[in-house]
N, C-alpha and C positions, 0 to 999 in steps of 0.2 A: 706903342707897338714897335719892334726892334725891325729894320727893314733888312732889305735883302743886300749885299756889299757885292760889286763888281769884283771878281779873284780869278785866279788861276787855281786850280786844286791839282797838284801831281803825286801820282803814286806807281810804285815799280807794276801795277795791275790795274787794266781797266777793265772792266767787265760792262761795254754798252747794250748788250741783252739787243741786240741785232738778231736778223730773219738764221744767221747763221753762227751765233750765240760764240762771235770771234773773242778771245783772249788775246788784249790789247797789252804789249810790254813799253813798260816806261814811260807812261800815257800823260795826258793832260784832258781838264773840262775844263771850260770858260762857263763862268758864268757875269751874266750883266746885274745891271743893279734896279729892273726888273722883277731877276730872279729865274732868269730864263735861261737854258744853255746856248752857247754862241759856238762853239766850239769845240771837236772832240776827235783826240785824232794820238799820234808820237808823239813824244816832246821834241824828237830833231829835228820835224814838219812844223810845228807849232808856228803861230804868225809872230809878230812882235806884241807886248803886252807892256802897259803902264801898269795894270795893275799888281796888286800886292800878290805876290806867290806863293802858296803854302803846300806844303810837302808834307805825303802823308807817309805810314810806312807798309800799310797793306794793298789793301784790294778796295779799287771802288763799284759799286756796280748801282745801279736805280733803287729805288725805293720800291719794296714791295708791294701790289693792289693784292688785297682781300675782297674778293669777291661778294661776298654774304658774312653778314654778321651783325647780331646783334647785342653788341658792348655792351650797352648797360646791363645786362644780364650777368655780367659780373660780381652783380648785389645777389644773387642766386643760388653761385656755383656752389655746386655737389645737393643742391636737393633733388630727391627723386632720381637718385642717380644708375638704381635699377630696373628701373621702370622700360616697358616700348612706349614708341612715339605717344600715341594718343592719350595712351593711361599718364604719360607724365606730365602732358598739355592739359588734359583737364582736372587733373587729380590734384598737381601741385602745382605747375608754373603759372595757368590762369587765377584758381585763387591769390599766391602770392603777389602777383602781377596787380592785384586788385586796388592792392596795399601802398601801393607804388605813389608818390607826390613828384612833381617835376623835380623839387629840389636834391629828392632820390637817385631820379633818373642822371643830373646833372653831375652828383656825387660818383654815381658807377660809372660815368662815359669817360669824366676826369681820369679817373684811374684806370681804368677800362684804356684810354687815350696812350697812356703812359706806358702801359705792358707794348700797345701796340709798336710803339715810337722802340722799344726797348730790343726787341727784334728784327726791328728792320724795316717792318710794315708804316710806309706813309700814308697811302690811301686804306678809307675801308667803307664799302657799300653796305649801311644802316638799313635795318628796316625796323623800327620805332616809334613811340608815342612822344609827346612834349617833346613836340619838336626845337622851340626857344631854347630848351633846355639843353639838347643835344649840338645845338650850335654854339649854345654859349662855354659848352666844355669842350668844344674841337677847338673853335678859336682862343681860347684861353692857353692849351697844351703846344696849340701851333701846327696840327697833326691836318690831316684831308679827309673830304669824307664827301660822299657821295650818298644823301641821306633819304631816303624815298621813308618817307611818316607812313604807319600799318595803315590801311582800311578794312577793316572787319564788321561783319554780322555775325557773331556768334554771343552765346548767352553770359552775359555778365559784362560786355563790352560795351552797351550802350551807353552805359554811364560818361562814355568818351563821344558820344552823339552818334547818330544816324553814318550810315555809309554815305551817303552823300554830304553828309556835311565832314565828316574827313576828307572826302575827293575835292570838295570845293575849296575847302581851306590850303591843300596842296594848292591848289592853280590860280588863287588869287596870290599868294605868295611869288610865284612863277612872274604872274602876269605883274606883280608890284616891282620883284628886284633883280628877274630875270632869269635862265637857268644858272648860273654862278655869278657868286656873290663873293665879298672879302677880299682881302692882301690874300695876291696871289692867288687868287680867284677859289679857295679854300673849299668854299661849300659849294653844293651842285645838287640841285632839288628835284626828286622825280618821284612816283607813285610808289606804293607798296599796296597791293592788295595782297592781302595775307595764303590767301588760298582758295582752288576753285569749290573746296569742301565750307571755307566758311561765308563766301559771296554768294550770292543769287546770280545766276547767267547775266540775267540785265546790268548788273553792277559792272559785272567784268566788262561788259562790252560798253558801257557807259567809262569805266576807267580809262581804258584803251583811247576812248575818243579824244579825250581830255588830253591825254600825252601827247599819242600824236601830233594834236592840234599845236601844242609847243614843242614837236621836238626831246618829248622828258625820259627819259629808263622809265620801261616799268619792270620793275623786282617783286617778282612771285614765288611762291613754294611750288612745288613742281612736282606730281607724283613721288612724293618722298618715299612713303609705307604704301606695301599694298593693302592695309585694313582702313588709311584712313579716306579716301574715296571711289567704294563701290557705288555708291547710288549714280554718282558720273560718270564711272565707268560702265554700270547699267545704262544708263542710256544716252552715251555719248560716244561710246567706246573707247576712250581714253580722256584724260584730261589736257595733253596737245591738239588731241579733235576738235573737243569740247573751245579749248582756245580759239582755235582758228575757224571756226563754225561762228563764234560770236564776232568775229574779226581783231582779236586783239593780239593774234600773230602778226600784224602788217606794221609794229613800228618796231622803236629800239625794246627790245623784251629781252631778257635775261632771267632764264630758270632758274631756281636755287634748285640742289640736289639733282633733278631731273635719274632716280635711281629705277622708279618702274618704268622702264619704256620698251616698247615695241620696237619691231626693224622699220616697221610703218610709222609710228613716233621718229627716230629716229632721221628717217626721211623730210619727215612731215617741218620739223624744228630748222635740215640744213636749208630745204628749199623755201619757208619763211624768213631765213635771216636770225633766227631765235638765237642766243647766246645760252652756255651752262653755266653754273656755277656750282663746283664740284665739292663736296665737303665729305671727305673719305674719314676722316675722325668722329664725326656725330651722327653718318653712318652706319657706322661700325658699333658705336657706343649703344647706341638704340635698337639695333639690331636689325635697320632697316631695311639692309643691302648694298649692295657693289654696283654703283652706276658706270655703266658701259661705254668709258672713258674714249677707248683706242678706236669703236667702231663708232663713235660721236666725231672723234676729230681725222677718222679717213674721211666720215660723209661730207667733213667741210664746217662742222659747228665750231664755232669761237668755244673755250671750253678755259675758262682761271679756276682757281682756287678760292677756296673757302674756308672759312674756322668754325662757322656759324656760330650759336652765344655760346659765351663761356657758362650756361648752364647746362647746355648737351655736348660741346665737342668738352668743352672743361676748361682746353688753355684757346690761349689766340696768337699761335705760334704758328706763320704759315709755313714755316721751315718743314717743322712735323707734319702738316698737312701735307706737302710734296715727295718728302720719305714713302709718305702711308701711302700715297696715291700711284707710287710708282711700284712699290711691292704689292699691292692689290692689285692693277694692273696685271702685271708678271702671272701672279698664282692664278687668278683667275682666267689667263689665258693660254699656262702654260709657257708663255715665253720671255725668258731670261731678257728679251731685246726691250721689250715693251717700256715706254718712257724710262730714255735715257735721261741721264745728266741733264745733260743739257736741256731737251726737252722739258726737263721739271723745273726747272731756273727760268726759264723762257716761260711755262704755265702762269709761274708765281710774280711777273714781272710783266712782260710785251705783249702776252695774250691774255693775260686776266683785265688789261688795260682795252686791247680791243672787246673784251667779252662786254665791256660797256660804254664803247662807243668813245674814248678817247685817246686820242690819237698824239695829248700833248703828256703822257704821261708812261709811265712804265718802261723805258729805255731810253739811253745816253745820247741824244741825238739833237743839233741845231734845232731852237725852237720847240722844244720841247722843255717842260716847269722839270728844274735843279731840282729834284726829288732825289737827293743823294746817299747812299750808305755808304760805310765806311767799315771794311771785317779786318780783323787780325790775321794774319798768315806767319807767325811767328810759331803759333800753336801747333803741337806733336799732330794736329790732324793733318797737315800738310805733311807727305812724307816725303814729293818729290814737287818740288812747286815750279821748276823750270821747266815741268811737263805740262803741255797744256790742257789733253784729257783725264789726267790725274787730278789734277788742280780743279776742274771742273765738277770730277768726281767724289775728289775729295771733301770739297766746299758742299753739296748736296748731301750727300750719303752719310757723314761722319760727321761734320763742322755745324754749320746753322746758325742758328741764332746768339748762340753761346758766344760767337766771334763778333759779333756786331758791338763796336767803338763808338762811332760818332753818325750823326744824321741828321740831315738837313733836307726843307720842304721849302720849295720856293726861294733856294739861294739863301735861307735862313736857318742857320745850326739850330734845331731842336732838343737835340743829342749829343752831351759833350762826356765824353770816356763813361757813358754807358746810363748817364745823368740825364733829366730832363732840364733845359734850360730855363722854362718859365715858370714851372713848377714844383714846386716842393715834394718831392717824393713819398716820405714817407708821412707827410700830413695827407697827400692822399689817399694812401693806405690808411691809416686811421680815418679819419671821413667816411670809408669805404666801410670800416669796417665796424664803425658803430650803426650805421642805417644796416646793415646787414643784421646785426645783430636782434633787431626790432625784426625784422622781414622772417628770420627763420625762426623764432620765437613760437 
């Protein structure tokens, strides 16, 4: 296992994704050999350094959090691809899903890992089955992941055991290696219960207990479609009601989607503490709806980004996600101001970090894990790069992922000139692409 090396890293652009998303010239980060940042600031402030100094030629900025997503569904992509929600969940993704062996799953995260690392995205919050499997292709790539394993009762999923014995198996894992585990503390284990449509009340509020009890995320679907729960909204009045009626609003929780909500929802999620997790691509794709972004983040909700799997958003590009989510915004509200720049750089980064409750990730800051990216500013999208809100704008609105160079998790280069370090690229892609080939068959 390759460690993390004490450096200097300097580039003519820092980008620390700070509360006020400053643009840092002729910067420097320290990192230790940890993996940790020590240091981030000018270069003509900078302290004295022994160690080795490397000089980059663009922009640095954090490593992306992805909110929601389910990678290995990268063995998937494009079936059922005009489908709504529920008709493509039960019609096509739970059968194929059916088919699924760990070795599978392990196959699509590897590469799955790789697309992520390839734009910029370090962290990404799993919601998953075979779990072993899922770790053992984060750690293999080198990549983060914040992985809460599904808990489901719906039909065909038994074959994966009882809901309780998914919940237990999270929490004896918890209780055996702690909430993070690994070099550089890589994985970070917390619940997935799949949905309030596919648990039983008692579940939920038996999940909730279980996190709580250690501190864990729980990562839920969250009013996604309004077809897929009327019966709880029958008699719950909402599915945030329904939450916070069983009590599993009271810890760290993080909605995926959160697209049907009320003004009363709405309330309901700032003054629990509830975090969103916003996915305007498989939104849109599904045809689900525009989750209520701007009046989510006046009321005070934590609100990141999401790709969700690459069977419904399709790619696992949060770059496009912050585009989408910032023109949805705009049109749906009428106004042109609606998530700036900077605002969408800071969702995809500082705030998608607290929407899960971590504080050592998602911006350039002392003590905080060297989750680093590395973009080109050489590129015709850059038209005036000595500006600072152009360059801001630029890099969101027009640049993206396309510019992402090098990257590094935990003080450790993952990403060299657009290459995965530990892994072979395109034997992933093939791997990938012969279990695929069996799945859509």
């Amino acid at each position: 296992m390759t460690t993390a090396l004490a450096a200097r890293l300097t580039a003519p652009v820092v980008l620390p994704c700070d509360p006020a998303c400053t643009v840092l010239r002729d910067g420097v980060v320290d990192v230790d050999d940890t993996g940790r940042i020590t240091h981030v600031g000018p270069r003509s402030s900078a302290p004295p350094t022994d160690a080795p100094v490397r000089a980059l030629p663009g922009a640095l900025l954090p490593g992306l959090v992805n909110t929601h997503a389910h990678t290995p569904m990268s063995l998937l992509r494009g079936m059922g691809g005009d489908l709504p929600l529920m008709r493509w969940l039960q019609e096509v993704m739970w059968p194929a899903e059916g088919k699924l062996e760990a070795s599978d799953v392990r196959v699509g995260m590897t590469a799955g890992c790789v697309e992520l690392l390839r734009t910029g995205c370090t962290t990404s919050v799993e919601m998953y089955f075979f779990t072993d499997a899922v770790i053992d292709a984060v750690t293999t790539v080198g990549s983060r992941v914040v992985l809460t394993p599904g808990i489901i009762a719906a039909p065909g999923w038994d074959r994966l055991g009882s809901w309780q014995e998914m919940r237990d198996e999270v929490s004896a894992r918890i209780d055996a290696d702690g909430l993070r585990s690994g070099p550089g503390e890589r994985i970070e284990l917390g619940y997935g219960p799949h949905a309030a449509y596919t648990l039983p009340p008692e579940a939920l509020e038996s999940v909730g207990e279980h996190a709580r009890e250690r501190g864990a995320l729980v990562h839920i679907h969250v009013a996604e479609a309004a077809e897929e729960d009327l019966a709880q909204r029958e008699a719950y009045g909402s599915v945030p009601a329904l939450l916070d009626k069983v009590g599993m609003l009271g810890g760290r929780v993080l909605a995926a989607h959160a697209v049907q909500l009320s003004d009363q929802d709405v309330e309901l999620l700032a003054a629990r503490g509830a975090a969103v997790a916003h996915c305007p691509g498989s939104n849109a794709k599904l045809a689900a709806g525009i989750a209520r972004v701007s009046l989510l983040r006046r009321a005070g909700v934590r609100v990141g980004l999401g790709t969700d799997g690459p069977a419904s958003g399709d790619d696992l590009d949060l770059w496009a996600e912050a585009r989408l989510a910032g023109l949805l915004a705009r049109v749906s509200s009428g106004d042109a101001a609606a998530l700036t720049a900077a605002e969408l750089l800071l969702m995809a980064t500082r705030d998608g970090a607290a929407a899960i409750g971590r504080d050592d990730l998602g911006a350039l800051e002392p003590g905080r894990w060297a989750d680093l990216v590395h973009v080109d500013l050489s590129d015709s999208t850059f038209v005036t790069p000595e500006d600072d809100a152009q360059l801001l704008s630029n890099l969101v609105w027009a640049g993206g992922s396309r510019l992402v160079r090098d990257v590094w998790v935990a003080g450790e280069q993952v990403l060299a000139d657009q290459e995965p370090t530990r892994v072979n690229r395109a034997a992933a892609t093939a791997e990938l692409r012969t279990v695929a080939a069996r799945l859509h068959a």
